[in-house]
Phi, psi and omega in degrees: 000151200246152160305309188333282179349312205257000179276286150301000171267336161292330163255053176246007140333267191210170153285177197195161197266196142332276211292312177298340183294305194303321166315279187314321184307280197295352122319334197200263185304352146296356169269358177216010145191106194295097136277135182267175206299335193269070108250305166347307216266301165318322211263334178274308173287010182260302140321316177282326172296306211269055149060025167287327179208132192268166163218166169229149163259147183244134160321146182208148201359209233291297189236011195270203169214188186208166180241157172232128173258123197261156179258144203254182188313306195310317223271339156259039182260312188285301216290312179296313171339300213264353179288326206247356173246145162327130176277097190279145179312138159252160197276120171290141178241034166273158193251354136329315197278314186315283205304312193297340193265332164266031190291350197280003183263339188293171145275146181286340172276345169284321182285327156326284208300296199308314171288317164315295223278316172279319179313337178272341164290309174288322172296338166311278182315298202273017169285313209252018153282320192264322160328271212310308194272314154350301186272009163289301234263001164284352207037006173298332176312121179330288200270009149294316202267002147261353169266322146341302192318347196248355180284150177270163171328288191331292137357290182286318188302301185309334196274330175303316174323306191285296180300320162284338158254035167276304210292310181316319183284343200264304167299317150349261181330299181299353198270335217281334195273358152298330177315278195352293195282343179267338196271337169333284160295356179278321183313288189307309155326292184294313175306300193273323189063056171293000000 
């Protein structure tokens, strides 16, 4: 998946201004690919250039204006295309899984500290995993319920569907790396007798 990709996907939602993208991203399509705002900003006038996407300026306080950017036929057009082709496996790149196969170069309280920081980063993530999918399957979620909103029944039901069992997977996954993170300490136990 391309930024572009996850970009449109968000706006196939409403249009949106920069800023609201930048919101709705970290709400909702940052949970299954992260980008920060200096990539975001770039990647809509870069999109706007190659025909994915139009703006309008929108009035913004007194005298300013704003751009609100629409996905244009191409750019769903693009957006299905890459919807409808195979996904080749990507290669894992964690620096979790790297270090743990070297925990034996650490002192065992530091690989503590390490297993702490991530099991309270995953009991984080996957509470605010399980929140978002409530309000998928309430249909209360912003940029779900606006996109719905233009949908026939049928329709909004695949998308609610579809999305909740993106999120299943997304739970899953944070469920399986507290096992993980648990079997850790049990490790450190048994090695260390802590």
């Amino acid at each position: 998946m391309s930024l572009r990709h996850a970009l449109i996907a968000l706006l196939t939602g409403r249009p949106m201004t920069g800023y609201d993208i930048s919101k709705s991203f970290s709400r909702s399509v940052a949970h299954v690919w992260h980008a920060p705002d200096s990539q975001i900003y770039p990647a809509l006038n870069r999109m706007e250039r190659d025909g994915l996407l139009t703006s309008v300026e929108r009035p913004w306080g007194k005298k300013g204006t704003k751009k609100e950017y629409h996905v244009t036929d191409a750019g769903l057009a693009e957006f299905r295309e890459w919807m409808e082709s195979p996904l080749a496996p990507q290669w894992q790149r964690d620096p979790a899984y790297l270090k743990a196969a070297y925990f034996d170069f650490a002192d065992p309280a530091a690989v503590r500290e390490q297993l702490r920081q991530q099991q309270e980063y995953w009991e984080e993530h996957l509470a605010m995993l399980e929140g978002t999918r409530a309000t998928l399957v309430d249909r209360t979620h912003p940029t779900l319920a606006a996109r719905i909103a233009k949908l026939t029944e049928r329709e909004a039901e695949l998308t609610v569907r579809y999305k909740i069992y993106a999120y299943d997977g997304l739970i899953a996954r944070a469920r399986t790396e507290l096992a993980w993170i648990q079997d850790g300490f049990a490790l450190l136990d048994e090695l260390h007798g802590v």
